[in-house]
C-alpha positions, 0 to 999 in steps of 0.5 A: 387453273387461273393462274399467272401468264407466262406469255409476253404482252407482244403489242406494246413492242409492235406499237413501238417498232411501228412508230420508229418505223413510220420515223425512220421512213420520214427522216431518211430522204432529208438525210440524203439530200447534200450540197455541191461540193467543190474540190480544188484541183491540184496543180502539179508545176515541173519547176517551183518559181525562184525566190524573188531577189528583192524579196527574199524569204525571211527564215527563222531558225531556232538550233540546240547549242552543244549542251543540246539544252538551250537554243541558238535563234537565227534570223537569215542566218544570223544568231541573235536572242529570244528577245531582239527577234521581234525587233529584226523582224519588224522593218523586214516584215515591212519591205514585203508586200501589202497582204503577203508578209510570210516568216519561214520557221526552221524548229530543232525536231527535238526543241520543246514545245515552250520553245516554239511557243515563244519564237510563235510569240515573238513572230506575233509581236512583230506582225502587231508591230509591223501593223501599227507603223504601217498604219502610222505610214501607209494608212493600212495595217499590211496585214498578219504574218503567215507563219510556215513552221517545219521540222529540223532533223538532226544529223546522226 
């Protein structure tokens, strides 16, 4: 009876899990160690802080017409073209302060996303503008335009 073995060769399997064994027991405390991590506090104030009169936040808007397929561009409230945006906001964006230039973007919820990107687009042409002839001024770029963007519901 010298036939073939049924049996399974169980030693190369315990040289393998002994060996993976031997690495998870090495690898497991540099795993554990972390860095400090701090987390800001929030600060919960009763009453924001009101605008500041000589420096009034500049506010974009862009609004559907009745045909719901073009769209109205205001700035401060005042209907202009795609085009003249970068224009308005440049001497505007000037007035803020050093570091501080923020435009305020209200979107149509249903606009499409082109849109945005060109409104986005024009804000970037200003804040390059704005730069360059602060530089030309003042001797400092002013710094990038911080760009707030939200959502405007439509009334049912």
């Amino acid at each position: 009876m010298s036939g073939a073995k049924s049996d399974i060769n169980v030693t190369p399997l315990i040289d393998i899990v002994l060996v993976l064994l031997i690495i998870f027991i090495v690898m497991v405390p540099g795993m554990s160690k972390s860095m400090p991590v701090v987390v800001p506090q929030v600060v919960k104030v009763d009453k924001p802080t009101p605008p500041d009169p000589k420096n009034p936040p500049l506010v974009v808007e862009v609004d559907p017409t009745a045909d719901n397929k073009t769209y109205v561009f205001k700035f401060q409230s005042e209907a202009m073209e795609l085009g003249e945006l970068a224009n308005r906001l440049v001497p505007v964006v000037q007035l803020q302060p050093i570091g501080m230039r923020k435009v305020f973007v209200k979107i149509d919820e249903e606009a499409p996303y082109q849109v945005a990107v060109q409104v986005l687009d024009q804000i970037r042409v200003a804040s390059e503008r704005a730069k360059k002839e602060s530089m030309n001024t003042l001797g400092t770029d002013g710094g990038d335009i911080k760009v707030a963007t939200s959502l405007k519901k439509r009334n049912p």
